[in-house]
N, C-alpha and C positions, 0 to 999 in steps of 0.2 A: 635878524639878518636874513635867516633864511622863511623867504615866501608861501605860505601855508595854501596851496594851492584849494586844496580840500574842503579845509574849512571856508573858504573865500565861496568856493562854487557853494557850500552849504548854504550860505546866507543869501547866494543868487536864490538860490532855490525855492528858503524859505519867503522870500519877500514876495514870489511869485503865487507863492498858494495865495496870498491877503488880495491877490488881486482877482478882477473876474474871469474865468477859465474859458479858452472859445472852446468853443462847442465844436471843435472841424478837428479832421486828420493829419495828422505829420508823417507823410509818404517819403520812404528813403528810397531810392532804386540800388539796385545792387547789381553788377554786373561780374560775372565770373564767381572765383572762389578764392578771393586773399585774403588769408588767418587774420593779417593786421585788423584789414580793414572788418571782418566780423568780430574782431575783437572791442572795435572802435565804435559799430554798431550795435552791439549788449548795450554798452556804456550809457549811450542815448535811450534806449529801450526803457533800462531801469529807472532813469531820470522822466521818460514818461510817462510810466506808469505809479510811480511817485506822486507826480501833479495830476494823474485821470486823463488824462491825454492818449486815444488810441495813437497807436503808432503802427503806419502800416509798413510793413518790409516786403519790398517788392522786388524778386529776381529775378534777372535772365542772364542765360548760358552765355559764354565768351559767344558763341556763336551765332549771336546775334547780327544779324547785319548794321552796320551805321542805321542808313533811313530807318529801320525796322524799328532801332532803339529812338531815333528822333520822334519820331511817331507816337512811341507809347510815350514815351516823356512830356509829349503835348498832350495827349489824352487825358495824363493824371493831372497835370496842368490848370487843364480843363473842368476839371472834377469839382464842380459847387463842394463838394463834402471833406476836402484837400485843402486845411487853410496854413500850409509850409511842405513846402518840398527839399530833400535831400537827394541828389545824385554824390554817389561815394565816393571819392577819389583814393589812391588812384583808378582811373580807367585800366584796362589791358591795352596793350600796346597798339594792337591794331585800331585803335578808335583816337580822331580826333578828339580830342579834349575841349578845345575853345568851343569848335562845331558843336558838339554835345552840349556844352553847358550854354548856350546861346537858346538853345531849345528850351531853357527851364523858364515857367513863368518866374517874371519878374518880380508879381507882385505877392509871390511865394517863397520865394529863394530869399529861405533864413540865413543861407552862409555866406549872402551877400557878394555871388560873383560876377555880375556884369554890373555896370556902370548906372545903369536906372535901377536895378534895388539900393545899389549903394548910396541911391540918394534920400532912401526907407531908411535907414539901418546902416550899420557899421559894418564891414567883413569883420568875419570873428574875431583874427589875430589884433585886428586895430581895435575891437570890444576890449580885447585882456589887456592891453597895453596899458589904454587908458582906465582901465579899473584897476590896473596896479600903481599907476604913479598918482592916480588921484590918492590911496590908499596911504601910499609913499609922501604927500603932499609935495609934487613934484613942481612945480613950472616948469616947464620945455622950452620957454621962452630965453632962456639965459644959459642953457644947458647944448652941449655939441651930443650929438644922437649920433652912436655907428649902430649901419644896419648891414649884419652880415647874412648873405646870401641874397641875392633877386629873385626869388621862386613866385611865381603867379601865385601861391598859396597865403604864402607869407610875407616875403623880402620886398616883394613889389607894393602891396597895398600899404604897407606900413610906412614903404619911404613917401608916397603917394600922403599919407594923411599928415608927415612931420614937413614936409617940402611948404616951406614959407612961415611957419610957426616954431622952429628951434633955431637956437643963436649959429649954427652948423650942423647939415647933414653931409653925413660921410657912408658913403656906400661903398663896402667891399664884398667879395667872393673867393672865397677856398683858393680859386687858380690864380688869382692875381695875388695873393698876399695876402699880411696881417697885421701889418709893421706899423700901420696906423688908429690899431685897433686897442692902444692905448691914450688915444685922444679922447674916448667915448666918456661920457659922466656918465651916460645909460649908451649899455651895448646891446641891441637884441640881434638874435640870434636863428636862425631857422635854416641852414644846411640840413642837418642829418647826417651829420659826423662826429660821433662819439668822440669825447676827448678834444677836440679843435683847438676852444679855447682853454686856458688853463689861468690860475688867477694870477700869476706875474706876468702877462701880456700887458694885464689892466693895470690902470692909474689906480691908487688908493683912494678910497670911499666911492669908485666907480658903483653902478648898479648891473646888472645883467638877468636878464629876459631872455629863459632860453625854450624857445622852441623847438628845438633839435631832436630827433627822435631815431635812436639805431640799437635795432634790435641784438646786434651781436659785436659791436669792437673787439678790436683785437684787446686793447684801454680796459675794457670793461671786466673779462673772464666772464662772457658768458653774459653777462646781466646786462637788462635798461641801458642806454645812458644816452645824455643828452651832448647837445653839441661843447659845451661848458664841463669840465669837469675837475671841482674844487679837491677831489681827493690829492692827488701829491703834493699838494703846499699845506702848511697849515696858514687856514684865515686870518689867523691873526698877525702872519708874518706880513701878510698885503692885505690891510684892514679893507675890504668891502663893503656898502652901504647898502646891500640885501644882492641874494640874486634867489632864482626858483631851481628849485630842483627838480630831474626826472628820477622818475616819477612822480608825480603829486605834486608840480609847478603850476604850470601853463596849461597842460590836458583839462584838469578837471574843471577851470574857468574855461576854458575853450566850450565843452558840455554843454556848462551851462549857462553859455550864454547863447547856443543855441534856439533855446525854449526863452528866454529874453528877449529873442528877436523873433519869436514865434508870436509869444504874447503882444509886441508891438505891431506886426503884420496885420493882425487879425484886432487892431486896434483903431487903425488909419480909416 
């Protein structure tokens, strides 16, 4: 039932050594100083350095000007020896996000966010999806998908990949409600609000896909948690057909299928 995130990203991993390793850089940018997000950057580091894959970390102060950071962004871009680029999200506030990442070469951008990589490679979120329900031996085709949250990260590209391939998609968002978010046979998830969902929302033998990530809920005391959180029922009272948990769900497939769309980039 429960999603072994860990192991799953393991076997990304391992299938990737058997293959041939490019010989080019994985440039992250890094803007400012968010715990999360250098948290989130170790993460990839070690999965780098795992496969022999330099990984270049590259900073600059919030103080950056917009053009100043478009500029370098196409520079590294540009860089014959740069074969995947990472710009970190979140940005700081002052910086357009869309404009920034418009900046990133296309034909680098493992994380798959403008519209012409997408046509390389899968945005991450919609990599795990379908690595979990292949896994799940899923058909989407017969199944009603709720996608809660619309975020450009997540909610968006995912409802984007299920839009004309499952029997119903149902899109909701924290402010609108939840009350049909018992219709879902597979729910995913990508707010970022601890606790949100809980497992008597769901229909039995539902599936749930949570991306959700908050550092401190009130839900929580302190710990992880994901948007999903199976602690106050027990599972068995509202049998489930798997969901992931935070920690060690959705993250560590996310990882690593970064370096899977590396290996593909530098393949084409």
């Amino acid at each position: 039932m429960i999603i072994d995130g860990r192991a799953i990203a393991r076997e990304i991993v391992e299938n990737l050594k058997n293959q041939p390793r490019p010989n080019k850089t994985l440039a992250a940018i890094f803007v400012g100083d968010n715990p999360q997000s250098q948290s989130f950057l170790r993460q990839k580091e070690k999965i780098a350095t795992e496969l022999g894959i330099e990984f270049r970390l590259i900073r600059f102060p919030e103080s950056i000007s917009q053009p100043d950071l478009i500029s370098e962004i196409k520079k590294i871009g540009a860089d014959g020896a740069v074969g995947g680029m990472i710009v970190q999200l979140p940005l700081p506030a002052k910086f357009n996000r869309d404009t920034v990442i418009v900046a990133v070469n296309p034909l680098k951008d493992v994380d798959a966010l403008t519209p012409v990589s997408q046509q390389l490679v899968d945005p991450l979120p919609v990599a795990v999806v379908k690595e979990i329900l292949k896994r799940r031996d899923i058909n989407i085709k017969d199944k009603v998908m709720v996608v809660v949250g619309r975020g450009f990260l997540v909610g968006k590209p995912i409802a984007n990949y299920f839009l004309g391939k499952c029997k119903e998609l149902i899109l909701l968002h924290s402010k609108s409600g939840l009350s049909e978010v018992n219709q879902g046979d597979v729910v995913i998830t990508g707010v970022g609000k601890g606790g949100l969902i809980t497992p008597e929302m769901l229909k039995p033998g539902a599936g749930v896909i949570d991306f959700g990530y908050d550092f401190n809920p009130p839900a929580g005391g302190g710990k992880i948690m994901g948007d999903f959180n199976p602690e106050p029922y027990a599972i068995s009272h509202k049998p489930l057909a798997f969901y992931t948990p935070t920690p060690g769900g959705t993250g560590p497939i996310l990882v690593a299928k970064i370096f899977d769309n590396f290996y593909k980039l530098n393949s084409l």
